[in-house]
N, C-alpha and C positions, 0 to 999 in steps of 0.2 A: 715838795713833800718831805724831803728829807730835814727840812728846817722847821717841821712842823713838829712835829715828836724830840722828846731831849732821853735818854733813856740812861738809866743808873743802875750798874751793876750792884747785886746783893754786895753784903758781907760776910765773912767765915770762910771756910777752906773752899767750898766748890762755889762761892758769891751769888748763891739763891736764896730768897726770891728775886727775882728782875724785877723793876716795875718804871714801869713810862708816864711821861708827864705829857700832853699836849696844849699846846696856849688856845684860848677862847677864838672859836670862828669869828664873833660879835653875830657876822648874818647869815642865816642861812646861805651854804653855797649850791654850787649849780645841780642837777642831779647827776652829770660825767665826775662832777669834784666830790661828792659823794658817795658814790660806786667806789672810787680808787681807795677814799678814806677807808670805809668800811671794809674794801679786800685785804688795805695794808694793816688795819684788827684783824682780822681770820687770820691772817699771814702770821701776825706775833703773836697772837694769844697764847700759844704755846709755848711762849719761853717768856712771857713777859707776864703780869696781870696788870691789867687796863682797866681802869675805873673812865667812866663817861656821865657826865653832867651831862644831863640834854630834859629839851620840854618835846623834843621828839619822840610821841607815842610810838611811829612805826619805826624808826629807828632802833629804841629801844628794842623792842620785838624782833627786829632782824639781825642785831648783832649781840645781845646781853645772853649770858650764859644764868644770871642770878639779876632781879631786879627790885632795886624798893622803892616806893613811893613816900616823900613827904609831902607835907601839909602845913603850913606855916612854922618850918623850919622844925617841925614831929616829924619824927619816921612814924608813918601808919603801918605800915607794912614792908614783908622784905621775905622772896620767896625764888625759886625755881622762875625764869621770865615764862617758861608753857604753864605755868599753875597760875603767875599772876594777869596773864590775858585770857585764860579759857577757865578758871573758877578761884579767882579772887575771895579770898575772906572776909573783906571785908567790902561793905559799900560806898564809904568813899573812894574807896581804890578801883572797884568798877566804873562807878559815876566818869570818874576823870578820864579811863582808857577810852570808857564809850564816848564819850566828849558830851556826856551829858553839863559837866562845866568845868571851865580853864582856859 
């Protein structure tokens, strides 16, 4: 796990913001490798900010503090992740949570 994250100190006197990079899973891992990943984001979110690419709906949902959805490489949306699962603005950004398609 430790070779999975590379993490980069800010710049300037006190070197904030932190922010961490992690390399592409390719596939989906197991749900034990998932649990760890996800605790070890709770774990840094506070001193780092962690951006996450994922087509993981509930993922998203259980670790994004802010999330936005594109659409042929448009951001459609970009909101609070409790605002964008429980009253979305817009309808393609519904359509996809609900798995109406994707």
């Amino acid at each position: 796990m430790r070779n999975f994250f590379k993490f980069h100190p800010g710049s300037g006197p006190n070197r904030t913001p932190r922010r961490g990079r992690s390399r592409g899973l390719g596939a989906a891992p197991d749900p034990v490798s998932t649990s760890k990943i996800e605790g070890l984001i709770f774990r840094l979110k506070s001193q780092y900010t962690i951006m996450i690419v994922t087509h993981d709906v509930q993922q998203a949902a259980r670790v994004a503090e802010k999330t936005g959805f594109f659409l042929n490489g448009r951001m459609v949306e970009i909101d609070s992740t409790h605002r964008i699962f429980t009253n979305s603005a817009g309808k393609r950004t519904e359509d996809y949570i609900t798995g109406r398609f994707g």
